[in-house]
C-alpha positions in Angstrom: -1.1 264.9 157.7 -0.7 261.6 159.8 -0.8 263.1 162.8 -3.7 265.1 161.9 -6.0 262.2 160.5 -5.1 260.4 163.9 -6.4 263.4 166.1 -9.4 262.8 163.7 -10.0 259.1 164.4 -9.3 259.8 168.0 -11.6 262.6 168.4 -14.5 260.6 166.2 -14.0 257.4 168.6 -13.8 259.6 171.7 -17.3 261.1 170.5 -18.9 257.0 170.0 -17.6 256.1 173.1 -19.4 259.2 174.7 -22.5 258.0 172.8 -22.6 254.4 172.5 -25.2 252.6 174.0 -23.5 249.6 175.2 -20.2 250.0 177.2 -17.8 249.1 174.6 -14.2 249.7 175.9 -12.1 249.4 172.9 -11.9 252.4 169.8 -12.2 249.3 167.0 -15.2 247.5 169.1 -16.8 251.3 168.9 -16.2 251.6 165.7 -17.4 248.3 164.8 -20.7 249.0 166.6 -21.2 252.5 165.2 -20.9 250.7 161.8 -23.7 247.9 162.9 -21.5 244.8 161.8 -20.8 241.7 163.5 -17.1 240.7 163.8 -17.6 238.6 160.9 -18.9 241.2 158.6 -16.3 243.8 159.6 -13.6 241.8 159.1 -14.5 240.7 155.9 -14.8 244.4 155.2 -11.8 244.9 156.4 -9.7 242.1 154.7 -8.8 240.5 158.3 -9.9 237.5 159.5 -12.3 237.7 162.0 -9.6 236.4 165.3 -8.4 240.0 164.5 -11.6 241.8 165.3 -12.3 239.6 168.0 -8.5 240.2 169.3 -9.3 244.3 168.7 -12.9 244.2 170.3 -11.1 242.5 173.8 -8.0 244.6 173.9 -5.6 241.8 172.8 -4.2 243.9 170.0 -4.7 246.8 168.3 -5.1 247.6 164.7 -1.9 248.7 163.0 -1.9 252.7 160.9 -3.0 250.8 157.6 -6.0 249.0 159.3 -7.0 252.1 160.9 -7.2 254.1 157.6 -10.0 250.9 156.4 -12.0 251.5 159.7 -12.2 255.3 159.4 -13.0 254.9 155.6 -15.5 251.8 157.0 -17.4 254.0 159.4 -17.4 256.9 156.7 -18.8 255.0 154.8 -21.5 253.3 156.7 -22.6 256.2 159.7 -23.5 258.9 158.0 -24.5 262.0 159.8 
């Protein structure tokens, strides 16, 4: 099942990058923009501080299995289809 929900979040942020309208490099910056937050609110969302997000959205680190679970539930939640 872990493999399977991270083809899932992988094929989902392949399909945002594909269709976002900025040039967003990173999957978390994509998602974040999908979801229409600042860094601010999607951290808070998150329960991160917002250094993390901004550390996700240049590259500097990525977010670990747990947080990934939050930002799939986060965009879920907020992009509906």
């Amino acid at each position: 099942m872990g493999s399977q929900l991270y083809e899932n979040i992988k094929a989902s942020l392949n399909d945002a990058i594909r269709n976002s309208p900025r040039t967003v490099h990173q999957p978390a910056a994509v998602a974040r923009h999908r979801c229409h937050m600042t860094q601010e609110e999607f951290a808070r969302a998150l329960g991160v501080s917002t250094a993390t997000v901004q550390a996700w959205d240049q590259g500097r680190r990525k977010p670990g299995a747990l947080a990934w679970k939050g930002v799939v539930a986060l965009v879920r939640e907020r992009v509906r289809d």
